[in-house]
C-alpha positions in Angstrom: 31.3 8.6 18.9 31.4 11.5 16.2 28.6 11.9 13.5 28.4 13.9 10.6 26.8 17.1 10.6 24.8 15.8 7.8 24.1 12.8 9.8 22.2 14.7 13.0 18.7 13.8 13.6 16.1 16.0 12.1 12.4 16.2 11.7 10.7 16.0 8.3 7.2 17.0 7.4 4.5 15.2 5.7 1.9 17.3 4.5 0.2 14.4 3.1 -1.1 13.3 6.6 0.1 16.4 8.5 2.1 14.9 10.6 6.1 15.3 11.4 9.0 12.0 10.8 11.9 12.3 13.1 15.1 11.4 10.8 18.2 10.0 12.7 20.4 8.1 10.6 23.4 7.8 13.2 21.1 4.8 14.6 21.7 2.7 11.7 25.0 2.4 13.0 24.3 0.8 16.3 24.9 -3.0 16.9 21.8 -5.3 16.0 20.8 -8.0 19.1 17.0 -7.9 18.5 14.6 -10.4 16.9 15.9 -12.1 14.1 13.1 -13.3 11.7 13.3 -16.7 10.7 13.0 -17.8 6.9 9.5 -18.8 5.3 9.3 -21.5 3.9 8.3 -20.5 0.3 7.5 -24.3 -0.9 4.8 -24.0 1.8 1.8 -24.0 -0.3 2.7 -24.9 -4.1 1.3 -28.6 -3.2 -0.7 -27.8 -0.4 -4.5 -30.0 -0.9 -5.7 -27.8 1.8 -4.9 -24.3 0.7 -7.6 -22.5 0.1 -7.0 -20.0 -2.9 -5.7 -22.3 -5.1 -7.6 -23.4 -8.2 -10.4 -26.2 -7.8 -9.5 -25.7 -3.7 -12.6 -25.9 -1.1 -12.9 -23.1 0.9 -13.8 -22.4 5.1 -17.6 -21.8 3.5 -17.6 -24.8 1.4 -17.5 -23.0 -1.7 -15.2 -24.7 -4.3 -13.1 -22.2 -6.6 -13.2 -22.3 -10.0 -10.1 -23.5 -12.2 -8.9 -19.8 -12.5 -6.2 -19.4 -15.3 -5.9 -15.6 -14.7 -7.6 -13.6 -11.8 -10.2 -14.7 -9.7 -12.1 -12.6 -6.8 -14.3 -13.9 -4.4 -16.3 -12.3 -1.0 -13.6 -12.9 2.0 -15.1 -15.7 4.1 -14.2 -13.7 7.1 -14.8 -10.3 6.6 -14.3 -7.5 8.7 -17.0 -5.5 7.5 -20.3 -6.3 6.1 -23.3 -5.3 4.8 -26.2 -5.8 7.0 -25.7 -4.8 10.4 -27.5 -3.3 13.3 -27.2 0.5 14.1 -25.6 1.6 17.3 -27.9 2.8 19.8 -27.6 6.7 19.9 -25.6 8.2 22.8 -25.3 11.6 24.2 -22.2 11.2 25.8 -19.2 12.9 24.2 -16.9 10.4 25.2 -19.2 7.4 24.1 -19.7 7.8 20.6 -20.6 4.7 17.9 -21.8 4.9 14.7 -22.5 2.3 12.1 -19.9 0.6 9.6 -21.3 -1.1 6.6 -19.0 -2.4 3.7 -17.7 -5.7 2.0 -15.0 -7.6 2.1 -13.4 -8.9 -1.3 -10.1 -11.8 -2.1 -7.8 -11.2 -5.5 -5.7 -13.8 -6.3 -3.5 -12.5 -9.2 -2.5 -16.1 -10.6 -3.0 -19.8 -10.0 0.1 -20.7 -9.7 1.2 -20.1 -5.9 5.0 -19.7 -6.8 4.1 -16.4 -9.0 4.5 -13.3 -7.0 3.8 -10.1 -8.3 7.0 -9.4 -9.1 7.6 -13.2 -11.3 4.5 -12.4 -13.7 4.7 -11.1 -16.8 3.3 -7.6 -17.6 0.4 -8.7 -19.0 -0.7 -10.8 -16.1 -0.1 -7.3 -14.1 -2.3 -5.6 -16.5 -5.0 -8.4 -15.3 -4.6 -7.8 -11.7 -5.1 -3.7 -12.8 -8.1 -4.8 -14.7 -9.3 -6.3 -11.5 -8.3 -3.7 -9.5 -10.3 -1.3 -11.7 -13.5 -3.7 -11.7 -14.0 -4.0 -8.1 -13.2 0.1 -7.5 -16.0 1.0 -9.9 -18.2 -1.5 -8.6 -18.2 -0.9 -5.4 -17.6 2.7 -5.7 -21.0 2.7 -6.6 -22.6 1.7 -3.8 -19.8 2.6 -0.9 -17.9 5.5 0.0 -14.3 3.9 0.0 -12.8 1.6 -1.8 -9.6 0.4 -0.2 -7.2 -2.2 -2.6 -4.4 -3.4 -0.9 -1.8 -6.0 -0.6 0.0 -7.8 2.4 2.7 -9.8 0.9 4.8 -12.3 3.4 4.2 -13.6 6.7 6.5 -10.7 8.2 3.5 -8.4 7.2 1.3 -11.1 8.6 0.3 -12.6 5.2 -1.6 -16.1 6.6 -1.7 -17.4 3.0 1.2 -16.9 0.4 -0.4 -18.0 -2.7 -0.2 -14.1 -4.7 -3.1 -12.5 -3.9 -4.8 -9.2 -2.6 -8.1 -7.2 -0.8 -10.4 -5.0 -1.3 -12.6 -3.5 1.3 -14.9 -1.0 0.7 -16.9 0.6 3.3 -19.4 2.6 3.8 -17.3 5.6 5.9 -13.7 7.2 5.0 -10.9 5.6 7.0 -8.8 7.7 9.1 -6.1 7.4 6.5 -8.3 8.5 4.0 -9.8 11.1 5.7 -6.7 12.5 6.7 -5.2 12.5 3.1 -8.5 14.1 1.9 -8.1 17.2 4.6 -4.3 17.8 3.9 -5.0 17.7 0.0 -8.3 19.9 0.2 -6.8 22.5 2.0 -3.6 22.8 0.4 -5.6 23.0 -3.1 -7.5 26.0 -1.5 -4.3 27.6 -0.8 -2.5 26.6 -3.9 -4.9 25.6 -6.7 -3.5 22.6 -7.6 -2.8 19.3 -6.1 -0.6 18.7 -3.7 0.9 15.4 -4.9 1.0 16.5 -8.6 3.4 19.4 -7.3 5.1 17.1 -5.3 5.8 14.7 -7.7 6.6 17.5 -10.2 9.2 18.7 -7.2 10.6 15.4 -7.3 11.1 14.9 -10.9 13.0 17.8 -10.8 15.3 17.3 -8.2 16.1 13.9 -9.3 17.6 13.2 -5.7 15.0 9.9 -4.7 13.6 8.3 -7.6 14.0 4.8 -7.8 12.7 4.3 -11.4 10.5 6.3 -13.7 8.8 5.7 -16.6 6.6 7.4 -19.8 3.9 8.0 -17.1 4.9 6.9 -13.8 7.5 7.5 -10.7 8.7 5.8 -7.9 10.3 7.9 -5.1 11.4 7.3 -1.7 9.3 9.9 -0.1 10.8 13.0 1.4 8.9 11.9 4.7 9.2 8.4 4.5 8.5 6.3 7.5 9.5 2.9 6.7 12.9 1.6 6.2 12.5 1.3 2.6 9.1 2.7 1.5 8.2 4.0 -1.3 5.1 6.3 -3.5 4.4 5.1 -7.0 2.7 8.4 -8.6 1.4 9.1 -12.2 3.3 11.8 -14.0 0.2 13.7 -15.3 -2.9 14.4 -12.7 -5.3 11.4 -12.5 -7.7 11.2 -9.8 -8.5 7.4 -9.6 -7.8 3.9 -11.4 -10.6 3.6 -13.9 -9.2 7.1 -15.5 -5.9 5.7 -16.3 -5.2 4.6 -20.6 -4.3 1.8 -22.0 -0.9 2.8 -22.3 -0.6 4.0 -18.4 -1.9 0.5 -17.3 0.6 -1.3 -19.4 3.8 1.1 -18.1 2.3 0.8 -14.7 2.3 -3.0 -14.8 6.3 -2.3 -15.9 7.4 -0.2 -13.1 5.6 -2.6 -10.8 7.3 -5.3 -11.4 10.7 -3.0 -11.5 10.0 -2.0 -8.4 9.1 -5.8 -7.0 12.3 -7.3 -8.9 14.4 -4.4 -6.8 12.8 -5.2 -3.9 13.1 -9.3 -3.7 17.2 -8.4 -5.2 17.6 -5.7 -2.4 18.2 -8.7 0.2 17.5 -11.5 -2.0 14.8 -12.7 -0.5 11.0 -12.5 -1.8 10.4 -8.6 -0.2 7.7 -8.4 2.4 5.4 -5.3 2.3 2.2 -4.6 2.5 0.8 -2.0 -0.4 -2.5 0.0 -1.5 -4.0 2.1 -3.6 -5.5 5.8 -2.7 -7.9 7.7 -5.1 -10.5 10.3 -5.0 -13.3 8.7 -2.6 -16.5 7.0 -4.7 -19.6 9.4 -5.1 -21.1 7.7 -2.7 -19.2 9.5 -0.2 -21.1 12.9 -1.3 -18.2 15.0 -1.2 -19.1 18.1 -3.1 -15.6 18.0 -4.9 -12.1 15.8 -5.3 -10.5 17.9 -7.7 -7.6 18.2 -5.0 -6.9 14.3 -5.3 -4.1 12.3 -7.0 -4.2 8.9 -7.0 -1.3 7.2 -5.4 0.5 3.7 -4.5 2.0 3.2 -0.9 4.4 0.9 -0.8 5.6 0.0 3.2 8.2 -2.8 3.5 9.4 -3.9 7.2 12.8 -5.1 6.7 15.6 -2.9 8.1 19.3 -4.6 7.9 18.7 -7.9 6.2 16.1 -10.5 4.7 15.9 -11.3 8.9 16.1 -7.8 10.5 12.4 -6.0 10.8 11.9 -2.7 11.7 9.4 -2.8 14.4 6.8 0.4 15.2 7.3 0.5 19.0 8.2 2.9 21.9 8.8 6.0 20.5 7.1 5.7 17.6 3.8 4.3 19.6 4.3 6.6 21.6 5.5 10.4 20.4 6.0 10.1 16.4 7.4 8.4 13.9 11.4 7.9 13.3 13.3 6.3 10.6 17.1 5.2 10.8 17.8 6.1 6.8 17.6 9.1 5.4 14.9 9.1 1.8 17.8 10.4 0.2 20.2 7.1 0.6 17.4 4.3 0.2 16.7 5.8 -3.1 20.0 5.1 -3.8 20.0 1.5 -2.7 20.3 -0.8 -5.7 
């Protein structure tokens, strides 16, 4: 079979995370005969007495919900971390090594009605869930060193519950993630003196060759070193470090190109879009860093389908294994429509 010279496999850096993404879109071409999702059921839990995020619903703790009309956050009644927890007996052995995790664990459901998605509210319920978003990071960024909002939407992202909602975990450590997005942006500031991601996004703008949509103050790219199928980086177009420094008028355009972005999304295979999301900032002071002028707050966005509303792209073999490889270049998902 011939290929392209523009279609041979190549590897593409990320110096976000430091790490290389092995690009070979003659794959894409193969013939499909792997797991075939099946379809959700998306009337699942409009009606359902028993789920427990809707409005006036009991919960696992016995807790009853207020009737919410807008956001409504509660502490997850089975949270991964928590705050009062025994410490680790110390160890000696290199090999052996505990230490303790302290955090919270936090539910956002954006709306009471289960059929609204993200992408079906209006901006201004957006602008609520960013309100929320902003509440819990100051919060919490008070008392722990990272605050992690995320998303997963669908059960293909292992979503248990599809009424809209969100997390929040903060903890009382930086996650490797966040750890390794501090490193790669602290040193290229030393080298550079200036952000890595403000350049980048800057690079981008210029180049005009993966934006999906961009606004007054925001961008959506398919990253140069994306990973997932369709993946994408929502950035601000002028340096902001975290969510409580954005305006008025950047949380009302980013509730816009959100929901742009969604509405693309759930048309690209008419389906409602799987993906999980979340937010990265500047760590809290908490984490007594002694600076985070090298951060830029970012949005990842990681979608699994590959081919079809029933085609995932599953992380296995090679990419367990040696690194990660993607089938489609940035460069023609950002032209996807």
């Amino acid at each position: 079979m011939q290929f392209d010279a523009s279609e041979h496999q190549h590897n593409r850096y990320n110096p976000l995370r430091d790490e290389w993404i092995l690009v070979s879109p003659h794959r894409a071409k193969r013939p499909w005969s792997g797991q075939i999702e099946g379809n959700s059921n998306d009337d699942c839990c409009v009606n359902d007495p028993t789920n427990p995020l809707r409005p006036g619903a009991r919960r696992a703790n016995g807790q009853i919900n207020p009737f919410y009309e807008s956001t409504f956050v509660f502490e997850n009644d089975f949270p991964a971390l928590l705050e009062a927890v025994p410490s680790p007996p110390p160890s000696n052995d290199q090999l052996f090594q505990m230490q303790t995790a302290t955090g919270c664990c936090r539910v956002i459901c954006f709306n009471p009605d289960t059929n609204r998605t993200l992408a079906l509210m209006t901006e201004n319920e957006i602008i609520a869930v960013i309100n929320a978003w902003i509440r819990e990071s100051i919060e919490l960024g008070k008392k722990f060193a990272w605050v992690q909002i995320f998303e997963n939407k669908g059960e293909t992202m292992g979503c248990s519950n599809r009424h809209p909602h969100g997390q929040v975990w903060a903890s009382s450590f930086l996650p490797n993630e966040a750890l390794r997005e501090d490193n790669c942006q602290r040193e290229y500031f030393k080298k550079n003196n200036c952000q890595l991601l403000h350049d980048y996004v800057n690079k981008e703008l210029k180049a005009k060759e993966r934006i999906v949509i961009e606004n007054e103050y925001w961008v959506v790219v398919v990253p140069f070193w994306a990973t997932w199928p369709f993946e994408t980086l929502l950035l601000p177009k002028r340096q902001l470090k975290r969510l409580e420094e954005m305006s008025e008028d950047e949380k009302q355009t980013l509730a816009s190109i959100m929901k742009t972005l969604l509405v693309k999304y759930d048309n690209l295979f008419e389906t409602s879009f799987p993906y999980s999301m979340g937010w990265h900032g500047a760590p809290s002071a908490a984490a007594g860093l002694q600076n985070d002028e090298h951060w830029t707050l970012h949005a990842h966005y990681y979608p699994p389908l590959l081919r079809s509303a029933n085609v995932k792209k599953f992380m296995v073999g090679y990419e367990m294994l040696a690194q990660s490889q993607r089938d489609l270049t940035a460069e023609q998902v950002s032209r996807c429509k």
